[in-house]
C-alpha positions in Angstrom: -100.4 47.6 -3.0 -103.5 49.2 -2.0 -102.8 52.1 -3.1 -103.2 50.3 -6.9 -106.3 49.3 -6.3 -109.5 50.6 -8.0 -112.3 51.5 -5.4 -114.1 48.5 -5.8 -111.4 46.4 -5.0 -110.5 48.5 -2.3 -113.6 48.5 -0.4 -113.6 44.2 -0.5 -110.0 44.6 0.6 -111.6 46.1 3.5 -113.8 44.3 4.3 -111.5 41.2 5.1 -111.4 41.2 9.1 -112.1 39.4 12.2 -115.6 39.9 12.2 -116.3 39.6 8.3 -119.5 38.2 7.7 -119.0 34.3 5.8 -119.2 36.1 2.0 -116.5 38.6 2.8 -114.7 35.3 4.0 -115.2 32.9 1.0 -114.1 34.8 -1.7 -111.3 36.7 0.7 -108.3 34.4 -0.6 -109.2 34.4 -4.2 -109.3 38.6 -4.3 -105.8 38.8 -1.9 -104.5 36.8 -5.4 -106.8 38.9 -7.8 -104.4 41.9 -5.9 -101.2 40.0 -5.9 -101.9 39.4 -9.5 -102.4 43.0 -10.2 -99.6 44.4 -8.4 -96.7 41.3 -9.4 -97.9 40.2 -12.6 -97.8 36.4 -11.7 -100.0 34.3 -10.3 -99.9 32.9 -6.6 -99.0 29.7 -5.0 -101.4 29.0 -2.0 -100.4 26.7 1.0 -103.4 25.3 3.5 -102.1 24.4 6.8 -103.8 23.1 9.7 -107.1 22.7 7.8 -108.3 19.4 9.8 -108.0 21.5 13.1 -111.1 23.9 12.5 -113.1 20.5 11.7 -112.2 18.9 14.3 -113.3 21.8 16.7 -117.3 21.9 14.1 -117.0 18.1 14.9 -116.4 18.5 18.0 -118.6 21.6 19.3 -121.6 20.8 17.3 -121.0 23.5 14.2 -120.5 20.9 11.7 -122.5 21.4 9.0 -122.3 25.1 9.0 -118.8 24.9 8.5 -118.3 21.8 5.6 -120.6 24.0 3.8 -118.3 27.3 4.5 -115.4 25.4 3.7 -116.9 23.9 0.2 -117.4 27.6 -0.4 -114.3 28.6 0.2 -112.4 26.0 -1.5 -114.4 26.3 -4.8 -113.2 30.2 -4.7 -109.9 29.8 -3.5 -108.7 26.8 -5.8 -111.3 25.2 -7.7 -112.4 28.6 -10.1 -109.2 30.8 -9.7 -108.2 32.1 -11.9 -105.2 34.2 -10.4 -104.1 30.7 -8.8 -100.7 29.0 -10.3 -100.6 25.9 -8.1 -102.4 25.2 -4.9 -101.2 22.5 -2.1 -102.8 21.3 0.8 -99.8 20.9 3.3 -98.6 19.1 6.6 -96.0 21.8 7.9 -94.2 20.9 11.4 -95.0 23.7 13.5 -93.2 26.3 13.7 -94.7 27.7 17.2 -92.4 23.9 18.8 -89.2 25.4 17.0 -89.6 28.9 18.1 -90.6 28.1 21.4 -87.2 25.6 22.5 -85.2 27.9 20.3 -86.4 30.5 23.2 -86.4 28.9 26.4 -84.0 25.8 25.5 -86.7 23.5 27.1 -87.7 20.1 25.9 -91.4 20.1 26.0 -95.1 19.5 23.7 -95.4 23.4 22.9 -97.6 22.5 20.0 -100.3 20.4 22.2 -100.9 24.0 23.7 -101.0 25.7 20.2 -104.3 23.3 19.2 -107.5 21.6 20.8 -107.1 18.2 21.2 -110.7 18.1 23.0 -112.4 15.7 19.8 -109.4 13.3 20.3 -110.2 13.0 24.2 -113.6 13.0 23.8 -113.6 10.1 21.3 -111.1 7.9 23.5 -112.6 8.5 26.7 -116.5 7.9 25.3 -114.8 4.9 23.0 -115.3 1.3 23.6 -113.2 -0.7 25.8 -111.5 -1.9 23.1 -110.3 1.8 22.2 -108.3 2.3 26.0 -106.6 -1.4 25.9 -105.3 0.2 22.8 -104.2 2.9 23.9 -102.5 1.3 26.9 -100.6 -0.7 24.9 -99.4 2.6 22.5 -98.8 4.2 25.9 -96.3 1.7 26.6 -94.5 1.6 23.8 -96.4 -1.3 21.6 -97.6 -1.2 18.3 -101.2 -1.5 16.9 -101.4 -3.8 13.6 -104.7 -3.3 11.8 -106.3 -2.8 8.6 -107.3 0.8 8.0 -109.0 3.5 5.8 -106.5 6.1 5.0 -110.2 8.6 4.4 -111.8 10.1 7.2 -115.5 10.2 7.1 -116.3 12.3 10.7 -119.8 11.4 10.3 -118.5 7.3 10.5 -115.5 8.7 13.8 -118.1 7.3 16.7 -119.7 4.6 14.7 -116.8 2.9 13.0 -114.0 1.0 15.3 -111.4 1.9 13.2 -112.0 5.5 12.2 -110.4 6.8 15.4 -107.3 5.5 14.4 -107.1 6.8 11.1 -108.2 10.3 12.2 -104.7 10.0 14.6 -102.9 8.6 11.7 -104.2 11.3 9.6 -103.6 14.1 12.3 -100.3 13.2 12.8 -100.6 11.4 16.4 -99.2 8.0 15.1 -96.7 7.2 12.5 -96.8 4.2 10.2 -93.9 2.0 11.1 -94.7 -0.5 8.4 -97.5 -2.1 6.2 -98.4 -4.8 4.7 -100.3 -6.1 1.4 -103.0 -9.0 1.7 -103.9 -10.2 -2.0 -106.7 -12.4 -1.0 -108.8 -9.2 0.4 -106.8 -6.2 -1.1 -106.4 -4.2 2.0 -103.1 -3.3 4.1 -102.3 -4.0 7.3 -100.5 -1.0 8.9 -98.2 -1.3 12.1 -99.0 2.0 13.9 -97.1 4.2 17.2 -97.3 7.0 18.7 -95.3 9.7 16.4 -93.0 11.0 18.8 -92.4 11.6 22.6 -94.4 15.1 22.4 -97.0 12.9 20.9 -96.5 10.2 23.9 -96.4 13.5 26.9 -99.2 15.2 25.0 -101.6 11.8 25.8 -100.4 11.5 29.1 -101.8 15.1 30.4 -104.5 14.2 27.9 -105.7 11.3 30.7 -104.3 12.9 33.4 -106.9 15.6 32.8 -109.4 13.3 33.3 -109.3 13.0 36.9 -108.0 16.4 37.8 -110.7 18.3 38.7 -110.5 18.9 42.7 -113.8 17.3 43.1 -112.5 14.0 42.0 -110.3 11.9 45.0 -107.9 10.4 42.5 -105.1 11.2 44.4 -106.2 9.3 47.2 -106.7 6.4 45.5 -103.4 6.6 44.5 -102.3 6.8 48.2 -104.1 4.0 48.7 -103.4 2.0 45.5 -99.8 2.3 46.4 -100.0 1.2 50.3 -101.9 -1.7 49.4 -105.0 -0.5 51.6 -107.9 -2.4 49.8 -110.6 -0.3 52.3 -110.1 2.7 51.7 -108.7 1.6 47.6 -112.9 0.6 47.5 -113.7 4.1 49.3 -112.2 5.9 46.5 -112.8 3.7 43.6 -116.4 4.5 44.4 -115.9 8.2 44.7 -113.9 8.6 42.2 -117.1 7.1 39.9 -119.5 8.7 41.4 -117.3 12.1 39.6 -116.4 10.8 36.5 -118.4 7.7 35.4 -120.7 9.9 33.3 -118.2 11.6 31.3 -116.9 8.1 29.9 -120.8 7.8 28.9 -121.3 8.6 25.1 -125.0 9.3 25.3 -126.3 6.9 23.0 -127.5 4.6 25.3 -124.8 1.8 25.5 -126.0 -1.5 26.8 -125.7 -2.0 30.6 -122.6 -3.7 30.7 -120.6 -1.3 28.4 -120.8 1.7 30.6 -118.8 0.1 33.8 -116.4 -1.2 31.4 -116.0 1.9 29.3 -114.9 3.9 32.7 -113.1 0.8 34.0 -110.5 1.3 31.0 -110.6 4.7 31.7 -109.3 4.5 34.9 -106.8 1.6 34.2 -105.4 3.8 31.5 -105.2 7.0 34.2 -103.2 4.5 36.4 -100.9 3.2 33.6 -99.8 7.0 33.4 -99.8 7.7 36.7 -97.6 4.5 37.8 -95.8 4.1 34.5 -92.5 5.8 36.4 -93.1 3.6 39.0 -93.8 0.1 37.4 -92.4 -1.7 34.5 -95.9 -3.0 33.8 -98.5 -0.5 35.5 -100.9 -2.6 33.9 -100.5 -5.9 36.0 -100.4 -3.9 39.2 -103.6 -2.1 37.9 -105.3 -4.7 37.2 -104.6 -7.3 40.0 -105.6 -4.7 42.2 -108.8 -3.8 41.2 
């Protein structure tokens, strides 16, 4: 096909790479159709995959604006003004790396968690309100969350709103919609939400897990002790164990006084819950009695 092109086109052709500069980039998917449209005659169907996970990383790593203002760009060129585009759709594929992967090795596992970052989600629930980890203790063990929701996502609204954390899972594919429900008096639903699937369920379990395992941090110990029923050294730990992590469950916006303890507090419950939860029917009682 290159060989058709006129020198122009060529040289743009060339410049698409790894290091192309954000121009190159932005009108990069609209020429590969200009090219296909030469060489075939017909216009091109574009599919956009996967396009929440580069926000969720500007989000996340403090790039945000440079790349909403990339990806306007882009989209205006790739689908808003081309020309040489039939139909474009914006799609949730499974993924492909899961399926390839068991087909392999024949081994049950959350390949995908490995294949994305999931560092905004475990930011947001580890900084999140108390609230945030009683839910997720209870979608950890198997219950459903019933709330009204926006199906948007506004990321600027993701550590200010309550509920925006659950529609970014929702949207993200981390729970499923197990029913809804329509209120005529304030015109809203009411969704029953879970966790999507048991990769979904392993993939939040090392999420927490990960919390705690950095070899400076005694967890283990209290564990030891948590499950001997040895209160003194339970309190040795407990205290160590904050004095590693009770910063990283701060958000940094200056919470009142009595929202930081609590905000690690849930933490930790929630590590035990996945810790104990092959070892209890209800980790949470034991967890919380013993504290």
């Amino acid at each position: 096909m290159k060989e058709r092109l006129n020198a122009i086109d060529r040289a743009s052709f060339d410049l698409v790479r790894t290091d192309m500069d954000d121009a190159a980039a932005t009108t990069a998917i609209q020429n590969m159709t200009d090219y296909l449209y030469q060489y075939h005659g017909k216009k091109a169907l574009i599919l956009l995959d996967e396009y929440d996970t580069p926000l969720q990383e500007a989000y996340a790593n403090g790039y945000w604006e440079e790349l909403t203002q990339f990806i306007r760009s882009l989209f205006n060129s790739a689908f808003k003004t081309n020309p040489y585009m039939e139909r474009g759709l914006l799609t949730d594929i499974y993924n492909p790396w899961s399926i390839t992967c068991f087909l392999e090795g024949r081994l049950y596992k959350p390949y995908w968690a490995n294949s994305s970052s999931n560092r905004l989600v475990s930011r947001l629930i580890r900084q999140g309100d108390p609230q945030t980890k009683v839910i997720m203790e209870d979608l950890l063990q198997g219950r459903a969350l019933s709330m009204e929701l926006d199906e948007e996502i506004i990321f600027d609204q993701l550590e200010k709103k309550r509920c925006a954390i659950w529609s970014l899972l929702l949207a993200s594919g981390y729970l499923k919609v197990t029913s809804r429900h329509f209120d005529p008096s304030s015109g809203r639903f009411t969704y029953c939400l879970r966790l999507t699937n048991r990769e979904v369920h392993m993939m939040f379990e090392d999420m927490v897990k990960d919390w705690f395992s950095s070899e400076n941090i005694p967890y283990n110990g209290f564990l030891q002790a948590f499950l001997q029923g040895d209160s003194d050294y339970m309190n040795e730990y407990m205290n160590l164990v904050a004095e590693q992590t009770f910063s990283s469950f701060d958000t940094g916006n200056k919470p009142s006084g009595n929202a930081n303890p609590e905000r690690f507090y849930h933490g930790f419950v929630l590590g035990l819950i996945v810790e104990l939860a092959g070892q209890y029917r209800n980790a949470t009682f034991f967890a919380l009695s013993e504290l």
